[in-house]
C-alpha positions in Angstrom: 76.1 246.1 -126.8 75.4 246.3 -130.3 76.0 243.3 -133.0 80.3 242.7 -133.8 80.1 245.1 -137.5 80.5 243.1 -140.8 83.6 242.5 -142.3 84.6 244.4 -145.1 87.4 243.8 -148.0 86.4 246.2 -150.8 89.1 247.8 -151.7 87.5 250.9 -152.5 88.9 253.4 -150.0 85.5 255.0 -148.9 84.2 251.5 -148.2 87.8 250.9 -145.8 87.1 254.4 -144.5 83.5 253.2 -143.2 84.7 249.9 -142.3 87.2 251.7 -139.9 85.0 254.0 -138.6 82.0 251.2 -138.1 84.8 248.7 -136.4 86.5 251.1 -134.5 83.2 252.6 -133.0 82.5 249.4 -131.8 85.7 248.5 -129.7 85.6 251.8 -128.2 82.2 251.8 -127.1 83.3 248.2 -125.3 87.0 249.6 -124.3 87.0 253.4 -122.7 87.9 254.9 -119.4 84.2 254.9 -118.2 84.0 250.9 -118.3 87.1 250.1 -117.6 87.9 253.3 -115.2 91.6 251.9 -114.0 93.8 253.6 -116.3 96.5 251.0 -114.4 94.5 247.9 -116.1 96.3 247.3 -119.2 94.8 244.3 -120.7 90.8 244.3 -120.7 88.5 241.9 -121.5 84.5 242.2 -122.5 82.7 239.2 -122.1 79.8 240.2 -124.0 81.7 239.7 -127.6 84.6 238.1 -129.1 86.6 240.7 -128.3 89.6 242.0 -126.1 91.5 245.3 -125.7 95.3 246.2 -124.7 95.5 249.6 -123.2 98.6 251.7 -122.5 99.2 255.2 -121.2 101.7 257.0 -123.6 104.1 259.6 -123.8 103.9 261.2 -127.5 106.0 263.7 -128.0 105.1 266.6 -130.8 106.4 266.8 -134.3 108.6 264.0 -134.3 110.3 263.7 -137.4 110.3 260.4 -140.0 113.9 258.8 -139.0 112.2 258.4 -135.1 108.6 257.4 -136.2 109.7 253.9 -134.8 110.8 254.5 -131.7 107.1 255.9 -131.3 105.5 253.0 -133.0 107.4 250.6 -130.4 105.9 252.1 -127.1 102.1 251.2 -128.5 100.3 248.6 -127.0 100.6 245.7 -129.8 103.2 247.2 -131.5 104.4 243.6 -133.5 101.1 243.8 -134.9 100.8 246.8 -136.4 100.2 246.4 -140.7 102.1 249.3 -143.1 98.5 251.8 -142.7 98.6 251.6 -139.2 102.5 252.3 -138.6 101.7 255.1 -141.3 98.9 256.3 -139.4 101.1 256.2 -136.1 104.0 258.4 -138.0 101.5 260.5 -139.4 100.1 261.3 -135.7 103.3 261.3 -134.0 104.6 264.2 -136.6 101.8 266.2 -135.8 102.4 269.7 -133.6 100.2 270.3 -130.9 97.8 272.5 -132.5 97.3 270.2 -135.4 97.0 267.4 -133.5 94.3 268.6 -130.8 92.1 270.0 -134.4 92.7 266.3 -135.5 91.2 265.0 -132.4 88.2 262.6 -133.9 90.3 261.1 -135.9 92.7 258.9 -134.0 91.6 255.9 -135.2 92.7 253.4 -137.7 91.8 249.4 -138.7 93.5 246.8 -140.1 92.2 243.2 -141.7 94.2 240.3 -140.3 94.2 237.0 -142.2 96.0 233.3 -141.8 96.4 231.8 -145.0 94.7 234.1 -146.8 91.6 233.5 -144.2 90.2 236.6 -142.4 90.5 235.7 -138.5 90.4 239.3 -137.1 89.4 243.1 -137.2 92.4 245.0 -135.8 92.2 248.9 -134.1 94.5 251.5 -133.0 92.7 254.2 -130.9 93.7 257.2 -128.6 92.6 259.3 -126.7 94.0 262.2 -124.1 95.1 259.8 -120.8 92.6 260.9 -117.9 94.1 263.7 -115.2 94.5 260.5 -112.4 96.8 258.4 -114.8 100.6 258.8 -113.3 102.1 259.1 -116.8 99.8 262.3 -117.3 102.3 264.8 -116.7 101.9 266.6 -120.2 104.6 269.4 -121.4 105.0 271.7 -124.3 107.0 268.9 -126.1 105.3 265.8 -125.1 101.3 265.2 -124.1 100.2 261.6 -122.6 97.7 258.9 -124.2 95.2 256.5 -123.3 96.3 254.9 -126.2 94.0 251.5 -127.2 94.7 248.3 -129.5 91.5 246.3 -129.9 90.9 242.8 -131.5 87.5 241.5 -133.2 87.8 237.8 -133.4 85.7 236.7 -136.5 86.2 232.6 -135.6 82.5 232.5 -134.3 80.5 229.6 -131.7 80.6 227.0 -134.3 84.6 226.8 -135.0 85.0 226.9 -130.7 83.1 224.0 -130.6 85.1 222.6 -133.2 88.2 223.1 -131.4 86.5 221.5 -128.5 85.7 218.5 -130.2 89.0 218.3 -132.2 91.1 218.8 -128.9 89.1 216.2 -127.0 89.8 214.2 -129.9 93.1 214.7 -129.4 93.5 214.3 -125.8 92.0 210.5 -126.4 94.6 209.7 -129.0 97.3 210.9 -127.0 95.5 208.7 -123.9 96.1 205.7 -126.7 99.2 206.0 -127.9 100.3 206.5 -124.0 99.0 202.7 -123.2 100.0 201.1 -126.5 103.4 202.8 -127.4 104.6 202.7 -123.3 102.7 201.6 -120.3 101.6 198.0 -122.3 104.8 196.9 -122.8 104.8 196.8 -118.3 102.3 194.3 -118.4 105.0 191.4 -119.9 107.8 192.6 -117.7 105.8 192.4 -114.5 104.7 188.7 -115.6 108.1 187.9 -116.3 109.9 188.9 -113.6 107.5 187.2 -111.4 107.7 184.0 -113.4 110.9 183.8 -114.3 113.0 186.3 -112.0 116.3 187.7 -113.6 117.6 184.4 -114.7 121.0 184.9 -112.7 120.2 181.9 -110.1 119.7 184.0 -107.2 116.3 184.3 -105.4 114.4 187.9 -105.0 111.7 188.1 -102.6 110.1 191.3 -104.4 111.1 193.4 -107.2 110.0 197.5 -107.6 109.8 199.0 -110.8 109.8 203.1 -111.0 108.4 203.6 -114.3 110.0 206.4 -116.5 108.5 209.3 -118.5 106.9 207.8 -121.4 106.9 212.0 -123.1 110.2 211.0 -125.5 108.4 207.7 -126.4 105.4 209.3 -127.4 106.7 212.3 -129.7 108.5 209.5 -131.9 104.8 209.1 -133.2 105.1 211.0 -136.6 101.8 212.5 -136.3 101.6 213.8 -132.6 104.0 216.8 -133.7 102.3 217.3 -136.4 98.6 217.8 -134.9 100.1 219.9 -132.2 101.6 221.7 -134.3 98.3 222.4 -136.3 96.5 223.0 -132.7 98.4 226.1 -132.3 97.0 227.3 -135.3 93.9 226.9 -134.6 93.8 230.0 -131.9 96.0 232.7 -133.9 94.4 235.5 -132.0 95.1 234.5 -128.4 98.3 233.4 -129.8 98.7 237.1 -130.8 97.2 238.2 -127.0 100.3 236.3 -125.4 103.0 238.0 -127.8 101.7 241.2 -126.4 101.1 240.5 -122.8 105.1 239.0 -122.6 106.0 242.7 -124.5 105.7 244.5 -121.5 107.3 244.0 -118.0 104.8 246.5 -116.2 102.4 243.5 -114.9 104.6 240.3 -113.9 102.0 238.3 -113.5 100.2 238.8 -117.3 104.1 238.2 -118.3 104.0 235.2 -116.8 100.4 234.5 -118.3 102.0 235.2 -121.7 104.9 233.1 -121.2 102.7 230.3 -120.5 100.7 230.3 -123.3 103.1 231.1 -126.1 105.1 228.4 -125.0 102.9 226.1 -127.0 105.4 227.0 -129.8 107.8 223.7 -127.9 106.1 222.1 -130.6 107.3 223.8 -133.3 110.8 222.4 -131.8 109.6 219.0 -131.2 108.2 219.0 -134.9 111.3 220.0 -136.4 113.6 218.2 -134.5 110.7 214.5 -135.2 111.0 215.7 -139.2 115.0 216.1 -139.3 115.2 212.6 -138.4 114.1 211.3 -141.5 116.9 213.5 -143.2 119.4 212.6 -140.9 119.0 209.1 -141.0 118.9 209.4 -144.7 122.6 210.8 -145.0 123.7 208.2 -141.8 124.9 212.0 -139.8 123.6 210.5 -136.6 126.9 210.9 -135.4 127.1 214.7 -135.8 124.0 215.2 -133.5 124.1 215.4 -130.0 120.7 213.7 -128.0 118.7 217.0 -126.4 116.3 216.2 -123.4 112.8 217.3 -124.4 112.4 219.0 -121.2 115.1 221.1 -121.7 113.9 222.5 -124.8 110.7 223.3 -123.2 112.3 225.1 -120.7 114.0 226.7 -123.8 110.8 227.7 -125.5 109.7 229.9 -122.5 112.7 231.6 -122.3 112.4 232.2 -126.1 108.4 232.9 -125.7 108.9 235.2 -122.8 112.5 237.4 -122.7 113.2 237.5 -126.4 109.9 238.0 -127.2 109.9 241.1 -125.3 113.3 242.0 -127.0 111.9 241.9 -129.9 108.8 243.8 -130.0 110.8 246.7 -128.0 113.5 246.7 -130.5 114.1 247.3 -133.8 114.3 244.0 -134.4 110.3 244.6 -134.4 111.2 245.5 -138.2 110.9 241.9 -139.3 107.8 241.1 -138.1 106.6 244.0 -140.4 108.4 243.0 -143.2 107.0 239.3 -143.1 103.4 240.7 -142.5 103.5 242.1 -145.9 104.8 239.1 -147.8 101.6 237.5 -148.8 99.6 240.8 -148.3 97.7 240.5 -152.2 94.2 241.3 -151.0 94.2 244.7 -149.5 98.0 246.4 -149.4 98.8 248.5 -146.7 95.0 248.0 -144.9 96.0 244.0 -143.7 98.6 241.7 -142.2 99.0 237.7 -143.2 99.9 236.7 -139.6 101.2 232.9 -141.5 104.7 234.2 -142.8 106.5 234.8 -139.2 105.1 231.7 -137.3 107.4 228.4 -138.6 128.8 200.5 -116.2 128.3 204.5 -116.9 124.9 203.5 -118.5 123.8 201.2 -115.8 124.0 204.2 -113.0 121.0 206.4 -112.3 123.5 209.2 -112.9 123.1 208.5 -116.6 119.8 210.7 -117.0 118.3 213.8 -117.8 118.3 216.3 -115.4 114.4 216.0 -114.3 115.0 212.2 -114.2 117.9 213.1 -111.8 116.1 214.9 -109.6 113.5 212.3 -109.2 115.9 209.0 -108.9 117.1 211.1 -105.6 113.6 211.6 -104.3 112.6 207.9 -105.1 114.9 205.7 -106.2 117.6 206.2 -104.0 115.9 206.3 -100.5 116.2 204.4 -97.3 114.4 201.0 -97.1 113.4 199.6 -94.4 115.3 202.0 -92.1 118.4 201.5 -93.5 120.3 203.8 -96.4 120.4 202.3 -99.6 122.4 204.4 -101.4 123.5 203.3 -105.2 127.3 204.2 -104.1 126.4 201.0 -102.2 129.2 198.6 -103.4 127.2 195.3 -102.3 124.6 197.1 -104.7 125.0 195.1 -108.3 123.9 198.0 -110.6 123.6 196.5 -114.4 121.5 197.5 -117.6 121.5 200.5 -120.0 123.7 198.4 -122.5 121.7 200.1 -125.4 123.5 203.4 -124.7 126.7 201.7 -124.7 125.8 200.6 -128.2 124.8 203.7 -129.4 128.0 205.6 -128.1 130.0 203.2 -130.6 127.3 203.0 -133.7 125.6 206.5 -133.7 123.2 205.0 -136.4 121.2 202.5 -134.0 119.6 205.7 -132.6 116.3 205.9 -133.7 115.9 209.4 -132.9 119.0 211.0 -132.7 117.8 214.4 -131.5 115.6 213.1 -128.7 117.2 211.9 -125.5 115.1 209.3 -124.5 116.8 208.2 -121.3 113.8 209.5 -119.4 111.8 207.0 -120.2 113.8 203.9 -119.0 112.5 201.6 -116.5 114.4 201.1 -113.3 113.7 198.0 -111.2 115.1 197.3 -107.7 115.5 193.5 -106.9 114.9 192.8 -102.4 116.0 190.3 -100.4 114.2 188.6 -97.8 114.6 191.8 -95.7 113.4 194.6 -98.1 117.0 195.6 -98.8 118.1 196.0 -102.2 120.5 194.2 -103.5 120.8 194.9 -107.1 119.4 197.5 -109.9 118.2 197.2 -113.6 118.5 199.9 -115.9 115.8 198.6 -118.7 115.1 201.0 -121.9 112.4 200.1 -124.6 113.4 198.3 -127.9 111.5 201.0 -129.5 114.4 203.7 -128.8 116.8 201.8 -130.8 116.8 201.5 -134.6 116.6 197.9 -135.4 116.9 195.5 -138.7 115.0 192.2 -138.7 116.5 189.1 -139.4 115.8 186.5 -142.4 114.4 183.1 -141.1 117.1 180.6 -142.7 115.5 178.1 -145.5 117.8 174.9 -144.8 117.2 173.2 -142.0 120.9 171.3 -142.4 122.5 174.5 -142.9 124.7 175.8 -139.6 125.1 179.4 -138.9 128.6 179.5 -139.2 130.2 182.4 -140.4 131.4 181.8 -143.6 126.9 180.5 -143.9 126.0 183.9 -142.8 128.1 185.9 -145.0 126.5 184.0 -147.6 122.9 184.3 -146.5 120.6 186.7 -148.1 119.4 189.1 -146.5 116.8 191.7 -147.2 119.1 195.0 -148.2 116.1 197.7 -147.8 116.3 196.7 -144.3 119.7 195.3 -143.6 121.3 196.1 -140.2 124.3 198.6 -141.8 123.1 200.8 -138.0 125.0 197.5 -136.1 121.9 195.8 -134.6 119.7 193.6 -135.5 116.5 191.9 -134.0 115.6 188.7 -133.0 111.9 187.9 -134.2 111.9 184.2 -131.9 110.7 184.4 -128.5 113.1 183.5 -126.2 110.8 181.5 -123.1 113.5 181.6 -120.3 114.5 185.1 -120.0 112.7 188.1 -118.6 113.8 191.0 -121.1 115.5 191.2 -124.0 119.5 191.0 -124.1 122.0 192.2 -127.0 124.7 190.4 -127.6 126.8 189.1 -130.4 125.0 185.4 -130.7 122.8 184.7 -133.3 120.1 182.3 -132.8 120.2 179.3 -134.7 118.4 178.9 -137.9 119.1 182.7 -138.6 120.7 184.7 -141.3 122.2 188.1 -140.0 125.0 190.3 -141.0 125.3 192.7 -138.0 127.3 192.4 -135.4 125.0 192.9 -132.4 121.7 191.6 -132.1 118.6 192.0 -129.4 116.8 188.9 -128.8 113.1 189.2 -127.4 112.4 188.2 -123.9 109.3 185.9 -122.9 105.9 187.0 -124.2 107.8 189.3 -126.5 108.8 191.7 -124.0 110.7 194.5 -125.3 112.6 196.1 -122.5 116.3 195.8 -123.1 119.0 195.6 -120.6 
């Protein structure tokens, strides 16, 4: 196998003209019917280069005039792809009659430059040649003759930038490890300690408490930068990117669709990044109450639809149109010969009821079964079912969300409290402080002072951080209780203007009831 050719960008057409024929030499000699002899294998795959190949058997009718060039153009392997010369080069060959196009035989061929951000990341070529007599499509007429029709990819990101995504993702993987432990499963530690110090603090005596511990996924996409590096992460394979928009444009092979779907449904964090960055505009403007709380799970589950279906609508439409129009948009270094692939890529709340639907799902499998050989169902009326007050809060003072477009619900802890015999005889709902947007609370100055009202109205407070969202925090540790609790007491020796507060539980525990 000979070395991957040099890149190119004169703009000189004899130099492009060389470039093409150099580039597109190379891919066929990888990609033909001799080493890849199934003419049923559409996507191919040379492990000897940087390379990969999408290969379709077409139906090209003759002389097909201007105004249908694009219903050609869309039955090509790689069609969204396709930069102005090649979608010339594919009307110019479609229009052809049959004698001029079997004279024009050694020249079905054409190359494109791909860039992101003005970076060169791939050689891109179109190649065709007559399908072979076993193919099932070959049944050629007087109006139409069937392709072997090729569109191969050079990928110019070399060993040294994989090993860089290597590193940076293991990098990644760690800090995602970190912020799992500090931001969630810490915060168990304190709550285990204090329940078995302290119980619930209601008088009555539980031999043995279980805690099913929630999805800590909501928890962790409130970091500002995990979005934001994910988001960066799927920039960081463009081409493969570009391998699943093609294998999800064709429903031939379900199981490279389903390949496709997989992979371009890294774009959920596109979603998760816009809807972590609107937050800081909708809290801004106080709209929290015009946005309704989405589970991140179902947006994934959105993303592969959108990755998979829609993509496939759209590169076998004409809505195919606006990918070429956006590939042109920053297309400055050589017009017509490149695509810039950046342009196109941008008592309720106490119940286990109250959850998303994965959470669901699993508080039926776990929560909810048999102890002890007897059913334990939380319909149970001897069952006291309490917590999940923050939600109650939030339905009446939208602003306490923190973030209003995530539904964090799934990542509430549930706890079951057992008698002597292993039944259970009541349930916590218990959902992080950090979910809620909270104010802190001035220490008072005065030791004679009383918080009365008429003192509090008077306190200062600090304004850039005043509770106007209806709750404010408790910074005291409060010894004798096991979580926090809201409530419209105010410790003494505070100033405060809100008219709920959350005070801390022992050891500074910050699960809420």
């Amino acid at each position: 196998m000979p070395s991957p050719p040099t890149l190119l960008l004169e703009k000189n057409p004899d130099d492009f003209h060389s470039y093409t024929s150099t580039t597109s030499q190379f891919l066929q000699n990888a990609y033909n019917s001799d080493t890849f002899p199934d003419p049923n294998n559409m996507f191919l795959r040379d492990p000897a280069s940087p390379t990969y190949a999408v290969r379709y058997t077409v139906k090209v009718p003759y002389s097909v005039p201007a105004f249908n060039c694009l219903g050609v153009v869309l039955t090509f392997p790689g069609q969204l792809y396709y930069g102005q010369g090649i979608r010339d080069f594919v009307c110019a060959f479609a229009a052809l009659n049959q004698s001029a196009r079997a004279d024009s035989a050694p020249t079905w061929t054409k190359c494109q430059h791909e860039y992101l951000l003005g970076q060169p990341i791939a050689e891109g070529c179109i190649w065709a040649a007559p399908a072979p007599p076993s193919s099932a499509s070959n049944d050629n007429t007087t109006n139409t003759m069937s392709y072997a029709v090729y569109f191969g990819r050079l990928e110019l990101q070399g060993p040294t930038y994989n090993w860089f995504k290597f590193a940076f993702r293991s990098c990644l993987t760690l800090f995602i490890v970190c912020l799992l432990w500090r931001m969630y499963f810490a915060h168990y530690r304190p709550l285990v300690a204090n329940l078995g110090r302290l119980g619930l603090g209601d008088g009555a005596a539980y031999e043995k408490f279980e805690l099913l511990v929630g999805d800590p996924t909501p928890i962790v996409l409130s970091h500002p930068l995990v979005c934001l590096v994910f988001v960066w992460d799927v920039w960081l394979s463009p081409v493969y990117f570009g391998l699943a928009t093609i294998r999800v444009s064709q429903f031939s092979d379900w199981w490279i669709f389903f390949l496709g779907c997989l992979y371009g449904s890294r774009t959920l964090w596109f979603a998760y990044f816009t809807m972590r960055y609107a937050t800081y505009a909708i809290k801004r403007w106080h709209v929290e109450h015009r946005f309704a709380a989405i589970d991140p799970g179902l947006v994934a589950m959105a993303v592969v639809v959108f990755s998979g279906p829609m993509m496939w609508v759209t590169a076998n439409t004409a809505l195919a149109t606006y990918f070429y129009f956006t590939w042109s948009i920053f297309d400055t270094s050589s017009p017509g010969l490149s695509i810039e692939t950046f342009p196109v890529s941008v008592l309720r709340y106490a119940c286990t009821s109250y959850n998303d639907l994965k959470t669901k799902l699993l508080m039926r499998l776990q929560l909810d079964r048999p102890t002890n050989s007897q059913r334990d169902l939380s319909s149970n009326p001897v069952i006291d079912m309490v917590g999940g007050s923050v939600y109650a809060l939030m339905d009446k003072q939208p602003m306490a969300k923190r973030l209003p477009l995530f539904s964090l619900r799934g990542s509430d802890c549930f706890v079951s409290c057992m008698d002597g015999h292993g039944n259970v005889v009541k349930k916590l709902r218990l959902t992080l402080l950090d979910c809620v947007d909270v104010a802190p609370i001035a220490l008072k100055r005065h030791r004679h002072q009383t918080t009365t009202m008429a003192t509090a109205s008077r306190a200062p407070t600090n304004q850039s951080k005043s509770p106007a969202n209806g709750i404010a925090l408790c910074p005291l540790d409060h010894p004798h209780q096991s979580f926090c609790l809201v409530n419209r007491q105010i410790c003494a020796g505070l100033y405060a203007t809100a008219p709920t507060y959350v005070h801390l539980g022992a050891s500074k525990c910050k699960w809420v009831l």
